[in-house]
C-alpha positions as CSV (number, residue, x, y, z in Angstrom):
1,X,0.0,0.0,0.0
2,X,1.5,3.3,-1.0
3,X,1.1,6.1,1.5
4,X,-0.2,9.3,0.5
5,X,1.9,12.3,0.0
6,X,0.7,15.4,2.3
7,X,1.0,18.8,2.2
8,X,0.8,20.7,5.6
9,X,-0.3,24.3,5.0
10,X,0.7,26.6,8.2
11,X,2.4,30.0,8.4
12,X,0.5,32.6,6.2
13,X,0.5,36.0,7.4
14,X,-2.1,37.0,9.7
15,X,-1.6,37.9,13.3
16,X,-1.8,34.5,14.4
17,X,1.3,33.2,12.0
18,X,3.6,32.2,14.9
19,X,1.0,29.6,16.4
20,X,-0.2,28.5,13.4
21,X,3.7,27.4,12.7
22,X,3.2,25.6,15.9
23,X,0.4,23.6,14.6
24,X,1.9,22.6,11.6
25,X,5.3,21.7,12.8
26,X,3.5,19.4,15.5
27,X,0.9,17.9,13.0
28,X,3.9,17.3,10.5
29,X,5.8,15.1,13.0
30,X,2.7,13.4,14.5
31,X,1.9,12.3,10.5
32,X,5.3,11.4,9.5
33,X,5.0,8.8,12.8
34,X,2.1,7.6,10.4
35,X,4.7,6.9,7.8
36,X,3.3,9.4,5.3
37,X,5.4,12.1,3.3
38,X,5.0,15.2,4.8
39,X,6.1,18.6,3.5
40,X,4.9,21.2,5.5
41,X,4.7,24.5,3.0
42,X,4.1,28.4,3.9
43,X,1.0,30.2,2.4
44,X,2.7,32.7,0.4
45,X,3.0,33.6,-3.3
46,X,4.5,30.5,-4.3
47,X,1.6,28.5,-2.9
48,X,-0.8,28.5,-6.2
49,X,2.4,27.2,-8.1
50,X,3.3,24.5,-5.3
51,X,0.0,23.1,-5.7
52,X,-0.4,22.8,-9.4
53,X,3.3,21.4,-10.0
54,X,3.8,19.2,-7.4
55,X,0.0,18.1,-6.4
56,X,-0.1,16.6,-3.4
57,X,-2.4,13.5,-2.4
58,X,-4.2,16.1,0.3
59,X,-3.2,19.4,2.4
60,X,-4.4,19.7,5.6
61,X,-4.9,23.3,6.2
62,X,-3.1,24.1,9.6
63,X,-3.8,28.1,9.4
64,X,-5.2,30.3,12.1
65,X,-6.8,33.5,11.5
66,X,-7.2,35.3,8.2
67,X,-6.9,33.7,4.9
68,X,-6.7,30.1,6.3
69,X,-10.5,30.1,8.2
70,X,-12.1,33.1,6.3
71,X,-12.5,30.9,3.4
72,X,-9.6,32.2,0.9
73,X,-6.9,29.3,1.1
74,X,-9.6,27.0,1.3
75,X,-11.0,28.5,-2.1
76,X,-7.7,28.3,-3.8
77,X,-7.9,24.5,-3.1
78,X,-11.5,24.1,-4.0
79,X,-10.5,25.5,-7.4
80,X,-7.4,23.7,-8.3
81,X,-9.5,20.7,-6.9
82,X,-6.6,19.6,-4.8
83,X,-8.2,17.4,-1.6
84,X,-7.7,18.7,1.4
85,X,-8.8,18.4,5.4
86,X,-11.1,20.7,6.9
87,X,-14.0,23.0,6.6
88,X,-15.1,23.5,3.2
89,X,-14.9,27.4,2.2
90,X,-18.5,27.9,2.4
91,X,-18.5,26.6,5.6
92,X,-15.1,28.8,6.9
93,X,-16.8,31.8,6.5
94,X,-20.0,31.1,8.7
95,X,-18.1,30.2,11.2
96,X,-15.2,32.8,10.8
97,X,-18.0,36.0,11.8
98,X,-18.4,34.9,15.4
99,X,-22.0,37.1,15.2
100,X,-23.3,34.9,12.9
101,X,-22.3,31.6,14.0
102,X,-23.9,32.6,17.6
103,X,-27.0,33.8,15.5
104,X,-27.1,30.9,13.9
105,X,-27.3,28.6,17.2
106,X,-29.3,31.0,18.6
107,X,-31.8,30.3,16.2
108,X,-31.5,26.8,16.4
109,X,-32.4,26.7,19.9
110,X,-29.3,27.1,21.9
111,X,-27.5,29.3,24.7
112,X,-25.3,32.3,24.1
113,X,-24.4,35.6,25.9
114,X,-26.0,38.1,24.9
115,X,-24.4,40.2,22.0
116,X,-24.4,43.4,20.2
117,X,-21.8,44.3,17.0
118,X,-20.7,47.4,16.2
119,X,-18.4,48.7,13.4
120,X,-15.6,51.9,14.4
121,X,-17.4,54.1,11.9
122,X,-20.6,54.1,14.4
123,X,-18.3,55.3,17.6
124,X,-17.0,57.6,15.5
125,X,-19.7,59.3,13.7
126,X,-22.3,58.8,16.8
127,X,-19.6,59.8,19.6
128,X,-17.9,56.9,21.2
129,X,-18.7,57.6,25.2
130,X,-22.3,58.0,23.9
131,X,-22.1,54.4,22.2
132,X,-19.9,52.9,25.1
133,X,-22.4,53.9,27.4
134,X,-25.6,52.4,25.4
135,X,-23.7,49.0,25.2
136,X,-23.5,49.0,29.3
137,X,-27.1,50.0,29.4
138,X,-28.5,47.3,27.4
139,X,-25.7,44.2,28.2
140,X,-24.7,45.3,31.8
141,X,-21.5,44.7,33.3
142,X,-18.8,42.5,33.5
143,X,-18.6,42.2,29.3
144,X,-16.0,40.6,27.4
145,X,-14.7,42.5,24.0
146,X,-13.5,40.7,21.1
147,X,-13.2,41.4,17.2
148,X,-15.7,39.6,15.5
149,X,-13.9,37.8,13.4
150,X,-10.4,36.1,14.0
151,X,-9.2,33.7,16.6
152,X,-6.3,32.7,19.4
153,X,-8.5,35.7,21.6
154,X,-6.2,38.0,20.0
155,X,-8.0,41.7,21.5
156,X,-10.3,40.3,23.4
157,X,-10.1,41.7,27.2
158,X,-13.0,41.7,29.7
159,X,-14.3,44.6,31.1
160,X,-15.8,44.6,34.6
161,X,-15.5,48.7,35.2
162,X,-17.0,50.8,32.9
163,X,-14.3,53.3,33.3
164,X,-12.4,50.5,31.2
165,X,-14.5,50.5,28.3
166,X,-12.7,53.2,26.3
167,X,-8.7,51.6,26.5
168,X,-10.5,47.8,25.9
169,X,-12.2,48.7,22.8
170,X,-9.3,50.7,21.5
171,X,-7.3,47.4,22.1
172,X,-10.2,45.5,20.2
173,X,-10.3,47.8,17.1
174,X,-6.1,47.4,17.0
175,X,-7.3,43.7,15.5
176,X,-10.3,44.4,13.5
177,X,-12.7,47.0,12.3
178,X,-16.3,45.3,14.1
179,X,-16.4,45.0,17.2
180,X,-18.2,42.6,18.9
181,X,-19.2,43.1,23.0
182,X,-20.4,40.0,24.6
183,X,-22.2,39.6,28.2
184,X,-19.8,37.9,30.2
185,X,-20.3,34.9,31.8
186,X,-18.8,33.0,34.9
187,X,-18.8,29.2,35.0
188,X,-16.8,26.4,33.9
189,X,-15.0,27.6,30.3
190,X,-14.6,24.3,28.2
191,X,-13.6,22.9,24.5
192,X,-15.3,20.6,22.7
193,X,-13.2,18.9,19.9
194,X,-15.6,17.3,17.2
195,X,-14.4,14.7,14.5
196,X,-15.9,12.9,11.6
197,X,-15.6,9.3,11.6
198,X,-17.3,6.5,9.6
199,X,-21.1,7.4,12.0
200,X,-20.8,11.0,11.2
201,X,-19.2,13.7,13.6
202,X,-18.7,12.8,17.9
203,X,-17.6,14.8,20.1
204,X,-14.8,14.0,22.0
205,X,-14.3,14.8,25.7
206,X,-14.6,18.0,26.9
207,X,-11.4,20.1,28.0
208,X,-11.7,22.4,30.9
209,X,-9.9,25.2,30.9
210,X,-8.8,27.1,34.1
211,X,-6.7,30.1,33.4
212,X,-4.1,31.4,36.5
213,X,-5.2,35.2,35.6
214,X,-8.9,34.2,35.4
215,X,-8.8,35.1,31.7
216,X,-8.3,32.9,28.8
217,X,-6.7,35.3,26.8
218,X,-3.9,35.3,23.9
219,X,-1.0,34.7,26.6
220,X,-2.8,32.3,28.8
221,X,-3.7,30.3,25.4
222,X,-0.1,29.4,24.6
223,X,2.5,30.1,27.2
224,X,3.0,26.7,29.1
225,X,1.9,27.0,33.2
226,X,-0.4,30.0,32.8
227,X,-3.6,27.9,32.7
228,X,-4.4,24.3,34.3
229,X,-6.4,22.1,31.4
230,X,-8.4,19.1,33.0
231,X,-9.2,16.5,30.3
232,X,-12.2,15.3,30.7
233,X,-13.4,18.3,32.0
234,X,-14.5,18.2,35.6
235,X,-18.5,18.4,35.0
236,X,-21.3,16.4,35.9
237,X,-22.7,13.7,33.6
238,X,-25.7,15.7,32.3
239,X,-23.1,19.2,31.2
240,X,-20.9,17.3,29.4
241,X,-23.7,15.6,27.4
242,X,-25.1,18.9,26.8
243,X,-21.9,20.1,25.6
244,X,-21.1,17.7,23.2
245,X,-24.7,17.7,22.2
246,X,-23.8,21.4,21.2
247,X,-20.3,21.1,19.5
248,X,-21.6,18.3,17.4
249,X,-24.8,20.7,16.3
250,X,-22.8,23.9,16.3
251,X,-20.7,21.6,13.8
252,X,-23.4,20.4,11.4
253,X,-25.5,23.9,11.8
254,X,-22.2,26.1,10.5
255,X,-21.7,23.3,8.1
256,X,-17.8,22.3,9.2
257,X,-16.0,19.3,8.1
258,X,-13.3,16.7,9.3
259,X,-12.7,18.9,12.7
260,X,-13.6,22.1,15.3
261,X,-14.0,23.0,18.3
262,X,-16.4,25.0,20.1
263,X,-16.1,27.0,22.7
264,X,-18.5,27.2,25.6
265,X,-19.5,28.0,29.3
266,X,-21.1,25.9,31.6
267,X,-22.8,28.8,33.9
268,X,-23.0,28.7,37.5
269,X,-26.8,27.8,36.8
270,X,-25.8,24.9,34.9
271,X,-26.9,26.6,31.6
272,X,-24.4,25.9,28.4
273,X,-23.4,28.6,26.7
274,X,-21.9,28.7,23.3
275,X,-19.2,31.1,22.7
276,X,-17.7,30.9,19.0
277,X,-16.2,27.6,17.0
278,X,-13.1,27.4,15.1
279,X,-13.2,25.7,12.3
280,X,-9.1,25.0,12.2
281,X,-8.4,24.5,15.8
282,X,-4.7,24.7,17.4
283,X,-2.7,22.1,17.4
284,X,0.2,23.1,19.5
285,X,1.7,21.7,22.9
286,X,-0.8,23.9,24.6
287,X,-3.8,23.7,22.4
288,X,-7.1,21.7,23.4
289,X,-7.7,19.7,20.7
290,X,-4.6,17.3,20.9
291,X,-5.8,17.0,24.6
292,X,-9.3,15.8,23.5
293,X,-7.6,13.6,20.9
294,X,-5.3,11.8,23.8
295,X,-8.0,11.7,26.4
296,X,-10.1,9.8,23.9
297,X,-7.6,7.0,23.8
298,X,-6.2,7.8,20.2
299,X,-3.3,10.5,19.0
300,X,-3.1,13.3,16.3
301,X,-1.6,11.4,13.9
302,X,-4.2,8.3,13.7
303,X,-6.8,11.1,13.7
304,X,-5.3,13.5,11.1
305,X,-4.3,10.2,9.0
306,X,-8.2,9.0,9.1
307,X,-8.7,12.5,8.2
308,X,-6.3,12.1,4.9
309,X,-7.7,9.5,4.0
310,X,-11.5,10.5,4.3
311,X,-10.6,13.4,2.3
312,X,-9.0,11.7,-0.8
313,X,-11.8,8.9,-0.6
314,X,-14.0,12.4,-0.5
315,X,-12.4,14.1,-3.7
316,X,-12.9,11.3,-5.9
């Protein structure tokens, strides 16, 4: 049996190149223990000419943030009909605009913080204090804000003062021109890993995720000893039902493939509340998914090499 030839896309050049690296390097080794050929190529103008000359077996898209969940890369494949793992680009950009993936499981029936999203033109042309002090009228305090689209929680920062307001949503607009200001909610912050096997996709077990500053932020994400992980999570039987009842409908509702994750809060009232779902999840030595994978009894590489194949099988 000859083993397929991979291509590893990682790199690229959004604000979230460095982990995305990460990823790839990580998913590159844990294939290559697979036996398969592994290259592990950068997203950048030589990418279009890579793909037609060389033509892989399958690319597994290991990018974070811009290009590499907002649909783009995932186009480029889609035209040069090269096969590839992960979300298809249709399905990249529902999920990339947090507001309408929350909308979206809203409608369907589930939890999420309440929500409002604002571009920078409206707190300029309306007068910001006037806005910032609407947004804590109608959501209340403590809020979180974050960019509405992008990933890593790169400008997000929660606000419990309203004296804060103005500095956090400077901070926000630094990584995007929407922003988008979330109730915040205390609880039990977990991530739900989903992957699509022969019965369609599971969820694996939940990760629980305990920050040291109390905020799950860009820092706490992926500097080693700043946040405790507990895999399974520590909840009761009936939460983590419920939240793998919502990562698996968050993933057929956005219309994802192969693999996410969703993010979501188990509030003090027991309530599950979605956050957002990334439809190319981290991979590093601190991300959640490779702790889902390993507390399921399996590893990244039998699950990314059931992925290959799935999408070759898939493309013819």
């Amino acid at each position: 049996m000859v083993l397929p030839t991979v291509a590893v896309l990682a790199g690229g050049l959004s604000h979230e190149r460095d982990v995305s690296l990460r990823s790839g390097r990580r998913l590159s080794a844990a294939l290559r223990e697979q036996g398969l050929t592994v290259d592990e190529w950068d997203t950048d103008a030589s990418l279009l000419a890579r793909l037609r000359d060389e033509r892989p077996d399958a690319a597994v898209v290991a990018l974070h943030g811009g290009q590499g969940e907002n649909g783009s890369v995932q186009t480029i494949l889609e035209m040069l009909k090269v096969p590839f793992v992960g979300t298809s680009a249709q399905g990249c950009r529902r999920a990339w605009d947090k507001p309408t993936a929350k909308a979206l499981l809203a409608k369907a029936g589930f939890a999420t913080p309440g929500w409002v999203v604002l571009p920078h033109s409206t707190f300029r042309e309306l007068g910001a204090q006037g806005v910032l002090d609407a947004i804590v009228e109608y959501l209340g305090l403590p809020l979180i804000l974050k960019p509405d689209q992008g990933g890593s929680a790169l400008g997000a920062q929660v606000v419990r003062d309203a004296a804060e307001l103005p500095a956090a949503m400077v901070g926000c607009f630094a990584y995007g021109d929407t922003v988008l200001a979330e109730r915040f909610v205390d609880g039990i912050e977990v991530a739900v890993a989903v992957v699509e096997r022969d019965g369609g996709p599971q969820a694996l077990p939940a990760v629980e995720i305990v920050p040291e500053s109390g905020v799950y932020d860009y820092t706490a994400r992926y500097t080693a000893g700043l946040t405790d992980f507990f895999a399974p999570a520590r909840l009761s039987q009936d939460a983590a039902k419920a939240v793998g009842e919502l990562a698996v409908a968050a993933h057929r509702l956005l219309g994802l493939r192969d693999i996410s994750r969703t993010d979501a809060i188990v509030a003090t009232d027991g309530t599950v509340q979605f956050l957002e779902v990334n439809s190319s999840p981290g991979l590093t030595e601190t991300s959640t998914v490779p702790m889902a994978i390993e507390s399921s009894g399996t590893n990244l590489g039998a699950v990314f090499t059931d992925l290959v194949a799935r999408a070759i099988r898939r493309s013819a």
